[in-house]
VEXVOTI-347598 format. One record per residue (C-alpha): residue in one letter; x, y, z. Coordinates in steps of 0.1 Angstrom, whole numbers, plus 5000, padded with zeros to 4 digits. Layout:
AXYZ...
END
This chain:
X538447124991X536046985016X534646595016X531046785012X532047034981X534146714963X530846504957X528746664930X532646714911X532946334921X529446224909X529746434871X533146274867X531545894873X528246014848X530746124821X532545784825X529445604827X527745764798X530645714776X531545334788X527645284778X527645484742X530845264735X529444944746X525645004721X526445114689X522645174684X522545414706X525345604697X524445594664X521045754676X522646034702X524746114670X521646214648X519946404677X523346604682X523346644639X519446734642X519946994668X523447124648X520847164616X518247354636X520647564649X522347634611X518947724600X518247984625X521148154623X521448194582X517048284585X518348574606X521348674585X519948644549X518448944531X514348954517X512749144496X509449324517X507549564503X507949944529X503949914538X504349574550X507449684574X505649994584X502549764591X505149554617X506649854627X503650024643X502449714659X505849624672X505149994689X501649894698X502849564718X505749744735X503350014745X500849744759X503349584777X504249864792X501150004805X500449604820X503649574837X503249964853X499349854865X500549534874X503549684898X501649944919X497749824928X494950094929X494850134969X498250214970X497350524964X494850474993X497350655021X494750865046X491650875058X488850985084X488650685114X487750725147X487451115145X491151145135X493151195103X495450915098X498350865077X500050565067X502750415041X502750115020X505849885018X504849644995X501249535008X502149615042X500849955061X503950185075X504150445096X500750505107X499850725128X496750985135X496351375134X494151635143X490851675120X491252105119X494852155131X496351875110X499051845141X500351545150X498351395175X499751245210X498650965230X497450855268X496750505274X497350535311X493550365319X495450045302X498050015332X495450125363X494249815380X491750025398X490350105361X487149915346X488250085311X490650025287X491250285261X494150515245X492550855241X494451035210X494951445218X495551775204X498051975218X497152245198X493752235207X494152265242X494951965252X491351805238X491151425228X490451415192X490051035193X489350745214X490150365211X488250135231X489849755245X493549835247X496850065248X498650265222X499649945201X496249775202X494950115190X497450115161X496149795153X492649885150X492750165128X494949875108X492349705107X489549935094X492450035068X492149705055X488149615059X487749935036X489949855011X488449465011X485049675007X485549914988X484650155007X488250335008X486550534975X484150704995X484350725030X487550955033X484851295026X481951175049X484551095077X486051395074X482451615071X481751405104X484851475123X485151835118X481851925126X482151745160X484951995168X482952265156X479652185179X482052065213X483852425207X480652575200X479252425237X482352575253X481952965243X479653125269X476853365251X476353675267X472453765269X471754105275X469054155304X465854365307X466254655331X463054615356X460254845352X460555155368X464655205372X465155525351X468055605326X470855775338X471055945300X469756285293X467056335271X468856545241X467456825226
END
């Protein structure tokens, strides 16, 4: 046994010794820790033959106890379940910056976020190459659709992938402070999808069918 793991044995040995040299020494006060220990022995006595004896209760009155015993156990319960998981953990994606993202909880901490394509639902990659080019006046990480031919879905403004992670973190967070987590999930999504819609809609070329000049006959036959 170690000089450090030999004092606490060292010290209760010297109390005990103390304590006893000191209840020898006053007879007062032993006769006083005596009562307290007989006090505490009756107490003790009382409980135990209150829980073993038998009593005569009419069957309403223990139904009575019986379905509020049920009641409080229900109760408690329902409190401790409400009390373990809070509402916004339920709160797990939403609509921001023009891209679905996904996230985790661990406790009160956001896991595994990461961002995906408004129509597609595809996992979305990054480029944050503007963030390294000291030739470049802006710093962004553009978010992109491979499935969508190559088209950024989303764009971060003031720093690289991390930074961006951090953001969208961030608005995670203000919405849930105000509440706004309830209702912005819908009108995000409404926004974001019919931005892809009207820049896909931009790219199609319309053919328009033009007026043959005055004059030019039809190389159709007249039927008869």
């Amino acid at each position: 046994m170690s000089e450090k793991e030999s004092h606490p044995v060292r010290n209760g040995i010297i109390a005990t010794v103390v304590g006893g040299i000191m209840l020898s020494a006053i007879p007062p006060l032993r006769e006083y820790a005596l009562k307290v220990l007989g006090w505490i022995w009756s107490g003790v006595v009382w409980v135990w033959e209150a829980l073993i004896s038998g009593y005569s209760i009419p069957g309403w009155v223990l139904l009575i106890l019986g379905l509020l015993s049920i009641i409080g156990v229900v109760n408690i319960y329902l409190a401790i379940r409400s009390g373990d998981e809070p509402e916004f953990m339920k709160y797990t994606e939403d609509f921001i910056y023009g891209a679905k993202w996904r996230w985790s909880w661990a406790g009160n901490t956001i896991t595994n976020l990461w961002c995906f394509c408004p129509k597609r639902d595809a996992q979305l990659v990054y480029d944050d190459s503007s963030c390294r080019n000291i030739l470049s006046d802006v710093r962004k990480t553009d978010f992109i659709c491979e499935r969508c031919g190559n088209k950024v879905i989303a764009s971060i403004s003031g720093g690289d992938k991390n930074y961006a992670i951090g953001a969208a973190e961030r608005e995670i967070l203000r919405r849930i402070r105000t509440n706004e987590h309830n209702s912005s999930k819908n009108s995000e999504a409404h926004k974001a999808i019919k931005a892809l819609n009207g820049s896909e809609l931009k790219g199609r070329s319309i053919k328009v069918n033009q007026a043959k000049p005055r004059g030019e006959r039809s190389s159709r036959r007249p039927r008869y």
